[in-house]
N, C-alpha and C positions, 0 to 999 in steps of 0.2 A: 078661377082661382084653385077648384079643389082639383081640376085637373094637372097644373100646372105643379100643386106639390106631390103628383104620382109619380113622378122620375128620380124627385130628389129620394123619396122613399126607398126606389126598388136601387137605385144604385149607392145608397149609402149602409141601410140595414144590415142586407143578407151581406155582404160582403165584409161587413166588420164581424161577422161569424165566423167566416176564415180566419182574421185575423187575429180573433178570442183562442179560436182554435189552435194557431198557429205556437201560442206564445204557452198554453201547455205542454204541448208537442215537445216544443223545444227545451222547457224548461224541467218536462220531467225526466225526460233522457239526460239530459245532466247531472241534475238531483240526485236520480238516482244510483249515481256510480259513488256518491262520497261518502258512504259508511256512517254511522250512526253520528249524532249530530244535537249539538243545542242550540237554539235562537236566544240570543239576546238581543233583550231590546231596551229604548232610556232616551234620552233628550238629545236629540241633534243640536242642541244650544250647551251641553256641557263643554269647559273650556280645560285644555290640558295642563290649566297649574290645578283645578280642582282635584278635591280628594276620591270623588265618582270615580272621575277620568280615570284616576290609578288604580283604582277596585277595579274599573272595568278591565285594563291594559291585565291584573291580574287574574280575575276571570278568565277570559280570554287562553291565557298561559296555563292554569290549573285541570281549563276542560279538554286543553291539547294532551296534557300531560298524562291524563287518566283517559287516555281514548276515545276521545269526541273530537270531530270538526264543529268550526262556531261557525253559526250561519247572523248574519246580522243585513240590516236596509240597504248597507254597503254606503250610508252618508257619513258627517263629522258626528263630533261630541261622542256620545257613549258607543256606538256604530262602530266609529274611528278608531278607538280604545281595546274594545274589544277582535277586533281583528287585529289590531295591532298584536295585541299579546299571541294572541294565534299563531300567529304568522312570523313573530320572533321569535317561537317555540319548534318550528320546522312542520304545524302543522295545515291541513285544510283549512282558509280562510275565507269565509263564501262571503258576499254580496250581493245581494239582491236589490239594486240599484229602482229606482222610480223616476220616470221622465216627468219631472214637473215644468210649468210656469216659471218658476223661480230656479230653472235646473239643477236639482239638485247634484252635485257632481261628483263622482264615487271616490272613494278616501284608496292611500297610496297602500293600502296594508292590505289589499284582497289579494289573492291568488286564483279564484275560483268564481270571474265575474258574470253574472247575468244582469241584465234590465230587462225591465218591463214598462209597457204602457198602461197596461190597466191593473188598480189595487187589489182588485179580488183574485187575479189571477199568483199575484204577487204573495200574499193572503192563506191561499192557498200552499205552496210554496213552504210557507213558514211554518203552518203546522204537520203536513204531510211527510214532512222529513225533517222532524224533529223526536228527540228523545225527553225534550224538557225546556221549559220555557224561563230563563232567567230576566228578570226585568227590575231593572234599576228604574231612579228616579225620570219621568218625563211626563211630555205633557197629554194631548190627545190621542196621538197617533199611540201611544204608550199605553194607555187606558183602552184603547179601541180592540187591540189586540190583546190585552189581561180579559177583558169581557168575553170576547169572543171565545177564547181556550175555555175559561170556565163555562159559557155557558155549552160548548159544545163537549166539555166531558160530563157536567149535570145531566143535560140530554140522554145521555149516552150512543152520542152522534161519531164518537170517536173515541179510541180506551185514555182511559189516564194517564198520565204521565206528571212527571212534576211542575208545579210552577212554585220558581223562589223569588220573592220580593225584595230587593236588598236595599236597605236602608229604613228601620225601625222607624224612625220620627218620619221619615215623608209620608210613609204608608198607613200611619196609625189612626190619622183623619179618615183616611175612607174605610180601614177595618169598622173605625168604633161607627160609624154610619152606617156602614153593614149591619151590625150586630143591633146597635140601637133602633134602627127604621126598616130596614128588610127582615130581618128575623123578626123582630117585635111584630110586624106586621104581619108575617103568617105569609111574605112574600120569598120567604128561601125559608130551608130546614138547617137546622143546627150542623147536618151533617154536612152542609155544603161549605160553610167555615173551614171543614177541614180541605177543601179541596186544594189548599197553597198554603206556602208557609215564609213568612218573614224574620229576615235575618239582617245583620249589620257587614257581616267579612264574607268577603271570597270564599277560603276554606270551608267555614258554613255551608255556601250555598252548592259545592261542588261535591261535598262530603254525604250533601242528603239527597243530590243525584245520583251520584257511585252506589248508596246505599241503597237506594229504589232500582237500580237497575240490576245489584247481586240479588236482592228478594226476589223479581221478575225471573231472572235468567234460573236461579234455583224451582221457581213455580212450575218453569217450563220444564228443566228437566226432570221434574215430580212428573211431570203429567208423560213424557215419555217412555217413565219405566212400571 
């Protein structure tokens, strides 16, 4: 028996390395031709009479307008929304599509499509070539990646950048959780609170990325004279 599973080993393993490989390869030569860029992200279950759906579609349109491409899952609901706005603005509208089980199947409003097989390479992706993380209401996949940015600028595994929450009531349960049970606990510092910031509109959310990125661009040019 144990002989019997050494073929399945050597012919399935190394070889899905290449394929890991492949799909960087390919995705960061892409990537990185589209100029700076925000991810959103939010619930592939939002539906287009909700009021989300239209923050996002604005979103979307506010971050083309002040010079950002929007990179999103490339699925429905807030995904949708926000390349929509993108993309009916004349700008960059990336997707980064995910080959599921339940195939997820990329929305009409990309311009700039990629898929992937595997999450982390995808994952990847999302932070690597962003200027700032906007994230509306969603469920896991939504949270997965809020954790992730924050814990990888806490780390200091990666520089800052912003992340805005948009939608005060949906977010207010896991701030006040935060603040009540990880701070209280001496499991995050007060200053890691600050590391995002929650808003209700578009304008908002786009205003305090504009605004983080003249602070940065004036830093940089401090430091070159």
């Amino acid at each position: 028996m144990l002989g019997a599973s050494i073929p399945d080993f050597t012919r399935e393993d190394p070889w899905r390395i290449f394929r890991i490989m492949a799909e960087f390869v390919d995705s960061f030569e892409s990537m990185s031709k589209i100029g700076p860029a925000v991810t959103v992200f939010g619930s592939a279950r939002t539906k287009k009479n909700e009021a989300m759906y239209r923050k996002a579609v604005q979103t979307g349109r506010l971050l083309v307008e002040s010079g950002f491409a929007v990179i999103t899952g490339g699925g429905p609901g807030i995904m949708e929304a926000a390349n929509k706005g993108a993309s009916e603005a004349g700008g960059v509208s990336v997707g980064l599509n995910i080959r599921l089980p339940s195939e997820q199947k990329a929305n009409p409003y990309i311009n700039h499509p990629l898929e992937f097989h595997y999450f982390f390479t995808r994952k990847v992706c999302f932070v690597k070539y962003a200027s700032a993380f906007v994230l509306f209401p969603g469920g896991f996949g939504t949270q997965d990646e809020y954790f992730e940015a924050i814990t990888l600028i806490q780390t200091h595994r990666i520089d800052r950048f912003p992340i805005v929450m948009i939608g005060r009531d949906y977010w207010r349960g896991l701030v006040d959780w935060m603040r009540q049970a990880m701070l209280k606990s001496n499991y995050i510092e007060a200053q890691d609170l600050e590391l995002f910031v929650c808003v209700d509109e578009p304008k908002e959310a786009v205003e305090h990325i504009r605004h983080w990125r003249a602070q940065r661009d004036a830093e940089e040019r401090k430091k070159m004279t």
